[in-house]
N, C-alpha and C positions, 0 to 999 in steps of 0.2 A: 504493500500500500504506500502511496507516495507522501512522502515529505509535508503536512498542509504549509506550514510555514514557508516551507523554501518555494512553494509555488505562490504562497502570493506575494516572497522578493519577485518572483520571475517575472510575474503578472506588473509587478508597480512598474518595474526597471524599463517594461517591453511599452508599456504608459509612457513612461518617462523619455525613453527613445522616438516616440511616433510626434510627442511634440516639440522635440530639439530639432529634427530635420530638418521639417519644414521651414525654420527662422533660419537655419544653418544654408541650407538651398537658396532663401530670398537675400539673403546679407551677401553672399556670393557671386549672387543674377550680376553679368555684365551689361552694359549698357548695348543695346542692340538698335541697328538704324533698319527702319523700313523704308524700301525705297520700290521704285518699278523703273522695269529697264525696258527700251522700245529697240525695237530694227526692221527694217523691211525686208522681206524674203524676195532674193533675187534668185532668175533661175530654175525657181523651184523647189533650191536647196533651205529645205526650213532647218536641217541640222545649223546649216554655216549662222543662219537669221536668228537661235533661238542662242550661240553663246554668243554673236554680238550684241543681244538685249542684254545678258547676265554680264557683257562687259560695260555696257550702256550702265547696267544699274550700280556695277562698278563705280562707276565714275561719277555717280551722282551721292553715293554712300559719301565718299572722300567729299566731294563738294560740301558738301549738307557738316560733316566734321570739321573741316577747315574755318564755316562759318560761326560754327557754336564754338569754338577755339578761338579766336580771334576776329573781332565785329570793328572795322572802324571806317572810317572814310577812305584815309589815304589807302586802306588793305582792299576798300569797295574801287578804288581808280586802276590797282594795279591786277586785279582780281583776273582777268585776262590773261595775263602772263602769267599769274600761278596756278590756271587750271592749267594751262599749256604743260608746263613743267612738271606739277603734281600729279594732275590727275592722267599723263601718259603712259603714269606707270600707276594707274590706281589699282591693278593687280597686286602688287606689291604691297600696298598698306590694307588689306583685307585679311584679318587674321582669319575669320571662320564664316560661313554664311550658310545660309538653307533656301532653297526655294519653295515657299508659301503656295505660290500659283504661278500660271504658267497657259496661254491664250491664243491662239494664232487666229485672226478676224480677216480675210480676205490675205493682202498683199504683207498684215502686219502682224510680229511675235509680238507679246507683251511678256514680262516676267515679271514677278513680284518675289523679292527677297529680303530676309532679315539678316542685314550683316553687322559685323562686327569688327571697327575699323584700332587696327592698332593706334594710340595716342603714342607711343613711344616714336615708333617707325616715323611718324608724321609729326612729331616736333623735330624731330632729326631732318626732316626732307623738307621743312621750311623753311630751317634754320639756314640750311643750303643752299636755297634757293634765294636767300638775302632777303628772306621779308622780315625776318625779323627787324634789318637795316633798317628797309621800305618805313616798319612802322613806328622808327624810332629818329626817322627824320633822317637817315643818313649822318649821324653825326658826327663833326669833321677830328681829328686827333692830331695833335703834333705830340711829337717824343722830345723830353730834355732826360736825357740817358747822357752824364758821365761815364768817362771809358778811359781806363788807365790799362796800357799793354803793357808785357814782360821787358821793354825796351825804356818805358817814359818812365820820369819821374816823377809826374805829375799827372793827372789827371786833364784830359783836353773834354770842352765842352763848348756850341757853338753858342750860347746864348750870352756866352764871356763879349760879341762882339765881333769875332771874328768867326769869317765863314768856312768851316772845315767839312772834309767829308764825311760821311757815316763811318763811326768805327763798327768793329765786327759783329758785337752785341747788338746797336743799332739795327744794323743793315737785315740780321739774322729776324730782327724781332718785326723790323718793319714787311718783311717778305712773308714771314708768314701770317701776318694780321691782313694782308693786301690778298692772301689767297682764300679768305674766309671774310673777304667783299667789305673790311674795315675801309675807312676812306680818312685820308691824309692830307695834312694840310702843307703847303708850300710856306718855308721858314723863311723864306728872302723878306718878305713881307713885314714877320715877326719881327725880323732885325731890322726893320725899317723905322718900325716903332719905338723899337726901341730907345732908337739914337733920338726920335723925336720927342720921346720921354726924358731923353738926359739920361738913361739908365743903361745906355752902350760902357762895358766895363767896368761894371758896380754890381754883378752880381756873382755867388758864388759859384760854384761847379754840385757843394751837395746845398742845392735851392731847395726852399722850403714849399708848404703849401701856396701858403700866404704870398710868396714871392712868386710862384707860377702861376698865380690869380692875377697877380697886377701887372703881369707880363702879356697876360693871354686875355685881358680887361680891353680890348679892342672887338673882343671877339673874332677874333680867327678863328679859334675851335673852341669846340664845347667839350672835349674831353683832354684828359690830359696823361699822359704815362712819364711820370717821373721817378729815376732812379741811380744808380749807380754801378758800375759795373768793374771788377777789374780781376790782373790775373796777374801771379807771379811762380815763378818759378825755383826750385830747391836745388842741392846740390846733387853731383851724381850717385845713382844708385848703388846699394851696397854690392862687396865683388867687384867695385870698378868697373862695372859698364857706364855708358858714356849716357844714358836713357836718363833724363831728367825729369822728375815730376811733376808736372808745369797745375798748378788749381787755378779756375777762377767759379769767382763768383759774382752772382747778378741779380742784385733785388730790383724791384720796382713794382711802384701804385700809380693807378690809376685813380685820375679824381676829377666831378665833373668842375669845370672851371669857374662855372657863376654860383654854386653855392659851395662847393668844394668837398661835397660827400663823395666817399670811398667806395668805390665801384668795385676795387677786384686789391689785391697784394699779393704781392710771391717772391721766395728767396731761393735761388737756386743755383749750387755747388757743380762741379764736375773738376775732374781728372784727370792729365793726360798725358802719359810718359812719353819722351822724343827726344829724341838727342840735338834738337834741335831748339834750343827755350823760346823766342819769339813764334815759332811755326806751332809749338807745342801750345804755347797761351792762348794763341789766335783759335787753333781747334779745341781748346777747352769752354775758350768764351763763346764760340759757336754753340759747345754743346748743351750749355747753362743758359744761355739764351734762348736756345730751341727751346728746352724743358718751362721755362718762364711763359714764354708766350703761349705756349699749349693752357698752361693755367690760367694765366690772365685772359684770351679769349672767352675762355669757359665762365670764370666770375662775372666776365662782364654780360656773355651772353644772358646767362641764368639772372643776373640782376635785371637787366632789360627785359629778360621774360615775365619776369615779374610785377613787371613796370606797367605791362603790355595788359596781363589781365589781374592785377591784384591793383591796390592806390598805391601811391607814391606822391612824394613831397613837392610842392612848389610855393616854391618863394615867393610873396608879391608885399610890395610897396605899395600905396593908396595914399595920393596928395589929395588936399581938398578937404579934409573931415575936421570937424571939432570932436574935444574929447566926448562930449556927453552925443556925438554922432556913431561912435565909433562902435557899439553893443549893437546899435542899431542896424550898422553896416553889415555886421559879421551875421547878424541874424538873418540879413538880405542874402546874402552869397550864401549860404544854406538852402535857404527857403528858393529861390530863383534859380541857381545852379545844381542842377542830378548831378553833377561830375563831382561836387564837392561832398565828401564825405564827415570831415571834423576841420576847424579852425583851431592854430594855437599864435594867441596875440605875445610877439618877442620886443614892443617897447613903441613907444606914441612921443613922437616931439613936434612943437609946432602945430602944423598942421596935417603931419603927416603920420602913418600908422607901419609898422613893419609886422609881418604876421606868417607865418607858414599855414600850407593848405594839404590839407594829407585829403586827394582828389582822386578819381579812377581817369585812365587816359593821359591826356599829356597836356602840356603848359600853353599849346597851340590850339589846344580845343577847347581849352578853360577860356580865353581868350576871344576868340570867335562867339562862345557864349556870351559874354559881359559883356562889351566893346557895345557902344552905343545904348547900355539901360540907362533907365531914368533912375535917379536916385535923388528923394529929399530936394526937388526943383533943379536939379542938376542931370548932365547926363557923364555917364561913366565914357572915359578917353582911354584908349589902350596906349603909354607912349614909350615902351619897351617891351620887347621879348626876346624869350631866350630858351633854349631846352628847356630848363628847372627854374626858372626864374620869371614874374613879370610885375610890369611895373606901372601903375593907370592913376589919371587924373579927373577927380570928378570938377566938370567945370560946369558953373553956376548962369544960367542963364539970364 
């Protein structure tokens, strides 16, 4: 005779299991797109007409992902060239699918499918195809990378005034930022201003933040990669081989120029025995440099991504207000502007208010919203902008 006891564990447990699935199966469900896919049957041949519908539906899966992934304007102008690109291989970004239904009506297949589009594969195939750039405005970068080789004494840097070539670190960091669609800015310019600021030969080689703000305070570029790079060499290897151990090393940040926040940072070492010290430094700094930019790319991508769909900061100035205005204002840009998410007031003089905006989207599109409201018998004047930064005038009618 059986057990009573242990059959009604059995009985609770087999309970107990019928209601964990179910929540265990819905917490799991992936997200699945229903799409239909169309072609017309040439020929005769409805085999050929019914996978270019399943490829048609392909392609409208990835469309339909692409769009709930990233929504903005500038992504809606160039949206053309990134079905081109993306969706020519939307085979590729289809991790699983099922055919629901399936219709041939005269001349035409239709398909209807539930698929399931990898987000991994299709952040990667964006990111590649430069829209991330696209939708972060293309923003422009100069490098002030000090670089001391196995030969110098000193550290050479152009922003000293004089115009020098790229050294290796440079050149290493700039070639692979340019193959992943970064975009650069022309230094002749820089030093142009510089000399018209009075600041040609005043400043150092390890420049500060603050010091590459008021360098690049023209705007030339909105981004900035500062650092320092160098590489020395040891004596010969033990045993008397002639193989010298040449290190360098290569840190550098990135930070954007008008508010000066820290987009990406990396240090990175390498080693490299030659019997040659200058030859052997040169290939160290290349390889420490390679290693940096891989990283830095990456911070800066993922910060942008995040820029892209999460909020992020922007700076804004607002001339015009009196203080017993200024609660008023901030209540305004809440209330009036979706983009803004929270206000935090950083200091009111005069008539003027300094305030950061933690906004979804970007400083261009905050902008284009305000620009022209009425505010308190006045209308709001946009009369700076900048990636992270803007600056408006409410004038009194």
């Amino acid at each position: 005779m059986p057990n009573t006891n242990a059959l009604k564990i059995a009985k609770i447990l087999f309970f107990l299991l019928l209601s964990v699935l179910p929540c265990t199966a819905m917490a799991a469900q992936p997200d699945y797109l229903e799409v239909t896919g169309y072609a017309n049957v040439v020929d005769g041949r409805k085999d050929l007409a019914r996978e270019s519908a399943i490829q048609n539906a392909f392609r409208r899966a990835v469309e339909q992902a692409v769009g709930v992934m990233i929504e903005s304007e500038s992504v809606v102008n160039n949206f053309e060239l990134v079905k081109d690109k993306i969706c020519s291989q939307s085979a590729g970004y289809i991790k699983k699918y099922t055919i629901t239904k399936e219709n041939f009506e005269g001349e035409t297949c239709t398909v209807e499918i539930k698929a399931l589009v990898s987000k991994v594969k299709l952040e990667k195939g964006l990111d590649s195809h430069g829209l991330m750039m696209k939708k972060m405005g293309k923003p422009r970068i100069v490098m002030l990378l000090s670089e001391q080789s196995v030969t110098q004494d000193k550290p050479s840097y152009w922003w000293g005034g004089n115009a020098i070539d790229m050294g290796v670190a440079e050149n290493t960091i700039v070639t692979k930022l340019l193959r992943k669609d970064f975009n650069f800015v022309d230094r002749d310019s820089i030093l142009a201003n510089l000399k018209q600021e009075g600041l040609e030969g005043k400043l150092y080689a390890n420049i500060s933040d603050d010091a590459a703000m008021r360098v690049l305070a023209s705007g030339e570029a909105e981004v900035a990669i500062i650092g320092q790079a160098y590489a020395k060499a040891g004596t010969n290897g033990a045993g008397g081989t002639n193989f010298k151990p040449c290190q360098a090393t290569v840190s550098a940040r990135a930070i954007n120029t008008d508010n000066g926040e820290v987009l990406a940072s990396f240090t990175a070492t390498a080693m490299v025995p030659h019997v040659n010290a200058a030859a052997g430094g040169a290939q160290a700094l290349e390889k420490a440099a390679g290693e940096c930019a891989d990283k830095l790319q990456k911070q800066i991508l993922e910060k942008w991504k995040r820029r892209v769909v999460k909020s992020g900061i922007v700076k804004l100035i607002a001339s015009g207000l009196s203080y017993e205005e200024l609660q008023e204002f901030t209540l305004f840009l809440k209330d009036r502007l979706d983009e803004v998410e929270d206000i935090y007031e950083r200091g009111f003089s005069g008539d003027t208010a300094k305030m950061d905006l933690e906004i979804i989207g970007s400083a261009k599109d905050l902008a284009a919203g305000i620009s022209n409201m009425e505010f308190k018998g006045g209308v709001v004047k946009v009369t700076a902008l900048s990636a992270n930064a803007l600056e408006l005038q409410i004038s009194r009618k």
